[in-house]
C-alpha positions in Angstrom: 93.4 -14.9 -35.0 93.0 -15.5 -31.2 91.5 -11.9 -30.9 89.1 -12.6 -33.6 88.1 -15.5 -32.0 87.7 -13.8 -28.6 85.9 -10.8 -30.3 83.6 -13.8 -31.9 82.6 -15.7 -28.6 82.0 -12.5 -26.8 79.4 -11.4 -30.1 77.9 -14.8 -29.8 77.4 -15.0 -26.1 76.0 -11.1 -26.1 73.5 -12.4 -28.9 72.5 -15.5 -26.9 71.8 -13.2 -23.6 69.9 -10.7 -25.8 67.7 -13.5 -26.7 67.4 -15.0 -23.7 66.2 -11.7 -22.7 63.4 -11.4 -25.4 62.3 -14.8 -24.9 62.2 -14.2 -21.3 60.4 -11.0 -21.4 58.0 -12.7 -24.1 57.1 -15.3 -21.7 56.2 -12.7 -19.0 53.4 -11.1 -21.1 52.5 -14.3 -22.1 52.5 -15.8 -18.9 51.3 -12.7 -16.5 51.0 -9.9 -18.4 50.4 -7.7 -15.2 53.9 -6.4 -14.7 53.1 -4.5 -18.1 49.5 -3.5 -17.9 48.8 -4.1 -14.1 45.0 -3.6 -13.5 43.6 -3.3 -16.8 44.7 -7.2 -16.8 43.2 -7.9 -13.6 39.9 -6.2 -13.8 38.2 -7.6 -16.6 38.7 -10.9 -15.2 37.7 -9.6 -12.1 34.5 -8.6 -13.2 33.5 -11.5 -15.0 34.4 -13.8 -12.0 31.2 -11.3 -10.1 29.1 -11.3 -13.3 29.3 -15.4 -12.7 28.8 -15.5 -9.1 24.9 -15.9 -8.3 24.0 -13.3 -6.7 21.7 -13.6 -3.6 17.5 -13.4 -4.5 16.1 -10.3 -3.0 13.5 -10.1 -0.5 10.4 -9.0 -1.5 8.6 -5.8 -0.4 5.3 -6.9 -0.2 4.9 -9.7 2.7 1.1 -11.4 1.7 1.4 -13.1 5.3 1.9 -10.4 7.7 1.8 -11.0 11.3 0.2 -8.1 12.9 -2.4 -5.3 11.6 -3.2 -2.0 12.8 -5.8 -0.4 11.3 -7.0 3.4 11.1 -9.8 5.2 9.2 -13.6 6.0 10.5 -16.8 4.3 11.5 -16.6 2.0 8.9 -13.8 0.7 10.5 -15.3 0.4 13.9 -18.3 -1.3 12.8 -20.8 1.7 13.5 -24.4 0.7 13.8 -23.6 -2.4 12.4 -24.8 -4.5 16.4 -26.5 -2.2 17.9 -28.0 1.3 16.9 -25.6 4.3 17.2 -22.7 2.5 18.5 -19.2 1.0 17.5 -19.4 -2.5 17.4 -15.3 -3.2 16.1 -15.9 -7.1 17.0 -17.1 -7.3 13.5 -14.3 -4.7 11.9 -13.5 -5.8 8.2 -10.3 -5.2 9.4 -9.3 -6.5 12.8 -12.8 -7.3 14.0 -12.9 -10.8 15.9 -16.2 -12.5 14.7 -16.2 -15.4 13.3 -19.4 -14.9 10.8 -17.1 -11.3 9.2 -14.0 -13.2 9.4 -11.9 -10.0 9.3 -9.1 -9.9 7.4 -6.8 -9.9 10.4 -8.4 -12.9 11.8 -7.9 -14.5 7.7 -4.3 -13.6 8.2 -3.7 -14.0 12.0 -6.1 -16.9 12.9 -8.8 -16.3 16.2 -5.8 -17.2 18.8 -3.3 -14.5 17.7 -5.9 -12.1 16.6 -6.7 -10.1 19.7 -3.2 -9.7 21.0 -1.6 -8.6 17.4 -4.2 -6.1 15.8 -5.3 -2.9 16.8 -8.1 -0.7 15.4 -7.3 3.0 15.7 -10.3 4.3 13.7 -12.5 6.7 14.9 -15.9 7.3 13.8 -16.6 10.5 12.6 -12.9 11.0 11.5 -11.8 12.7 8.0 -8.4 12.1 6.3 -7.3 15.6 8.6 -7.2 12.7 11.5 -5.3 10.9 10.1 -1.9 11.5 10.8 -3.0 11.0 14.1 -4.1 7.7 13.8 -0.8 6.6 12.0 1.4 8.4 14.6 -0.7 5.9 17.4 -0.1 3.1 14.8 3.5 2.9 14.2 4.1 2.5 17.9 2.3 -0.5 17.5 5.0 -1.5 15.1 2.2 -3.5 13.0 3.3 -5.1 10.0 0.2 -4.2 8.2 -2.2 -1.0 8.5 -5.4 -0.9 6.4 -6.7 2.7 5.6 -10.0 3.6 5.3 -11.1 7.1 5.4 -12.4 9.8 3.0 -16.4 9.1 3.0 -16.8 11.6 5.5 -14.6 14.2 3.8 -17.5 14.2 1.5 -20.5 13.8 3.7 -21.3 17.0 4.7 -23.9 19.5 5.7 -23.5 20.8 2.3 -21.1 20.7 -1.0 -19.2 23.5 -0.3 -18.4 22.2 3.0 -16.4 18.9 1.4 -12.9 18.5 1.8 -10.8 20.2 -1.1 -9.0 17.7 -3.1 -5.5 19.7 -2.3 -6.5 19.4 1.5 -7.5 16.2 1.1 -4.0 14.8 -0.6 -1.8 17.2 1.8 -3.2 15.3 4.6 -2.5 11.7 2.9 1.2 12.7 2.1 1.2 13.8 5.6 -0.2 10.5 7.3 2.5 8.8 4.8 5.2 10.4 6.4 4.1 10.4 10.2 3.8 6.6 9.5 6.9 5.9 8.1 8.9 7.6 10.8 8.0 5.6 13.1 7.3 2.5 11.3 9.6 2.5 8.3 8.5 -1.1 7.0 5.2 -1.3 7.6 3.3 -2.4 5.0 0.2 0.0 4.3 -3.1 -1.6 2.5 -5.8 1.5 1.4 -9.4 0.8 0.7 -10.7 3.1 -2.0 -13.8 5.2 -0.6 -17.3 3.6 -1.4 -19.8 4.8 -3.8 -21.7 7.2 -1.7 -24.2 7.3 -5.0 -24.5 3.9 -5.1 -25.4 3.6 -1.2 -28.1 6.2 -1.9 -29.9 4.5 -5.0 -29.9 1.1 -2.7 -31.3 2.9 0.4 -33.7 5.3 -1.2 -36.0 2.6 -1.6 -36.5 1.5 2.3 -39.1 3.2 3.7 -37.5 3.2 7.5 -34.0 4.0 5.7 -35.2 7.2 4.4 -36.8 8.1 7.5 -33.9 7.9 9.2 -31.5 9.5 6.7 -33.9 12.9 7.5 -31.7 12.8 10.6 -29.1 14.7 8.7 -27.0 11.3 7.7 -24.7 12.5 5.1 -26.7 15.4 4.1 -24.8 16.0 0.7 -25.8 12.9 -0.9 -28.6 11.3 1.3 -30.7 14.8 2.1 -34.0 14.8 0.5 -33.3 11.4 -0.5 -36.8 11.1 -2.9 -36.1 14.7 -5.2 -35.1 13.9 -8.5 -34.8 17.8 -9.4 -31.9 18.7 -11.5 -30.5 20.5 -8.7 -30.8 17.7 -6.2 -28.9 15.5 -9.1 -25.9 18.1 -9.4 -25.4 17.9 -6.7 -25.4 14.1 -6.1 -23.1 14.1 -8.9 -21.0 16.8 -7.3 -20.2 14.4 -4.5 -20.2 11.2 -7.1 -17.6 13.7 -8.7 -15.5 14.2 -5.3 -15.7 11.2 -3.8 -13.9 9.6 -7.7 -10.8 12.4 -6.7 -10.2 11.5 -2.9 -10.0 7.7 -4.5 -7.7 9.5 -6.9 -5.2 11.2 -4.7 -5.3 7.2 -2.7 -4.3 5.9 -5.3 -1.6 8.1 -6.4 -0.1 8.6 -3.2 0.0 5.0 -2.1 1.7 4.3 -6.0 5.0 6.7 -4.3 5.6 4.4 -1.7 7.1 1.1 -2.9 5.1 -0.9 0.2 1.9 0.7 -0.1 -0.7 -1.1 -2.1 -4.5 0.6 -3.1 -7.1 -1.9 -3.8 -7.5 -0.7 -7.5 -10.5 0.6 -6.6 -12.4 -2.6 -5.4 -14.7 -1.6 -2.6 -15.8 1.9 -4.5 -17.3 -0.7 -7.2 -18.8 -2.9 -5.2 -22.4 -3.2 -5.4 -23.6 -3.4 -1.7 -26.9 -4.8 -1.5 -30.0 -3.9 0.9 -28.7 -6.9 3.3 -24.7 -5.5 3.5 -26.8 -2.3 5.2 -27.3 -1.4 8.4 -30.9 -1.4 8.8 -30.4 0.5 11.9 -29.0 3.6 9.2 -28.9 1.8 5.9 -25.9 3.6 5.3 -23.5 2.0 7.0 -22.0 -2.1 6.3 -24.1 -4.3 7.8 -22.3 -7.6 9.6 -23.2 -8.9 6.5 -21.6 -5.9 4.4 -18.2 -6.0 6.6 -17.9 -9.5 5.6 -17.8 -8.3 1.8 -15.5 -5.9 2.9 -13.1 -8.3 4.4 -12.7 -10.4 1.4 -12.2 -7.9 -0.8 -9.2 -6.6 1.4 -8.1 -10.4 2.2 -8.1 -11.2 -1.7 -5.6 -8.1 -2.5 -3.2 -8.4 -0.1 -2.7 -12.2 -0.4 -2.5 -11.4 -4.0 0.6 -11.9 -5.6 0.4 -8.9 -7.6 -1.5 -5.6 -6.6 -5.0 -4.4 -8.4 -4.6 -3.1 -11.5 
């Protein structure tokens, strides 16, 4: 009877520690549950405590107030025979030019004190998009903010058609200026004007006695040259350079849409419709003072804008 007893309390107490056991280990996955499943516990919650923590806004690429500009291209740029007659006059640059009647974009941006000491025009008259990795090598050790581009009308004003720049050329060299630029100036911002309407220049200046005169000189011979001869041939090959000057604005476009802070001005200054008073009437080819004022708030408008040109 005592043994059965004994046998008894020893079954009972076994069966209470079992219990306690269960209830115990129970608790633990109730309680933790890590000791069983370790991470796969611990990294859901985990990621849902990130997912809920804001995360910081990013900065955004395109700065609309920059505080420098640098700008490269050709005469347009430096204000040819827009003062005086066959000189660069880059006081009134569209781009960094410091008269007060232009208002350049730079002086928009930078205002008249900060103007001449954080802007620098590069451009060259004369100079095709082949001179331009150049220019962008001299501008990125300016470390400028900004640089506005410019360049391609000469590309297609030329002695004759066959002597334009070939698209491919033309595009090889822009990829190239791209790259010299961004090696040495990795977050500058780059704003590219579309080449103007060559066409359009000539069916404003044709009708200026002195202008035609003048463009006899040999002044973009492609599209100016025997400025009065509506021959079918003469119109080819107007259209031929209509035809080119629509792919170098092309290849700007495409080029500057790989490079997250390039922005092309959708095209803007190619369809503006310069008048007889935005023409030099020293070439009536070239902006007037008058003309690079047009051209400065065309660029001001675009890259203030909060979106780029469609």
């Amino acid at each position: 009877m005592r043994e059965s007893r004994r046998s008894w309390s020893r079954s009972r107490a076994h069966g209470r520690r079992s219990r306690l056991g269960v209830a115990a280990l129970t608790a633990a996955v109730l309680a933790g549950g890590s000791a069983l499943t370790g991470c796969d516990v611990l990294g859901p919650a985990s990621d849902a405590t990130k997912r809920a923590s804001p995360s910081p806004r990013p900065t955004p690429v395109w700065n609309r107030s920059p505080a420098s500009v640098a700008a490269v291209g050709d005469s347009i740029t430096r204000g040819f025979d827009a003062c005086v007659v066959l000189a660069d006059c880059p006081e009134v640059s569209w781009s960094t030019g410091t008269d007060s009647e232009v208002r350049s974009l730079a002086l928009r941006l930078l205002g008249a004190p900060a103007v001449t000491e954080h802007s620098w025009n590069l451009a060259v008259s004369g100079a095709r998009m082949s001179d331009l990795p150049g220019q962008m090598i001299q501008a990125a050790r300016r470390g400028p903010e900004l640089v506005t581009v410019m360049v391609g009308a000469n590309d297609a004003c030329q002695d004759s058609a066959k002597q334009m720049t070939p698209v491919a050329d033309f595009r090889t060299s822009f990829e190239l200026s791209m790259r010299r630029l961004r090696a040495g100036a990795p977050r500058a911002q780059v704003y590219v004007s579309s080449v103007p309407d060559l066409k359009r220049l000539w069916s404003t200046g044709r009708g200026n006695p002195l202008g035609r005169q003048i463009w006899k000189l040999g002044i973009c011979a492609t599209m100016l040259g025997n400025s009065q001869d509506m021959s079918k041939r003469a119109q080819s090959r107007r259209a031929l350079v209509y035809d080119r000057v629509v792919a170098y604005n092309g290849v700007l476009k495409d080029v500057c849409a790989k490079d997250r802070r390039c922005r092309y001005d959708g095209g803007a200054v190619f369809d503006y419709r310069f008048t007889g008073a935005q023409l030099s009437h020293w070439d009536w080819f070239h902006p007037s003072k008058n003309g690079q004022g047009r051209l400065a708030e065309i660029a001001y408008r675009n890259v203030t804008a909060a979106r780029p040109p469609s």
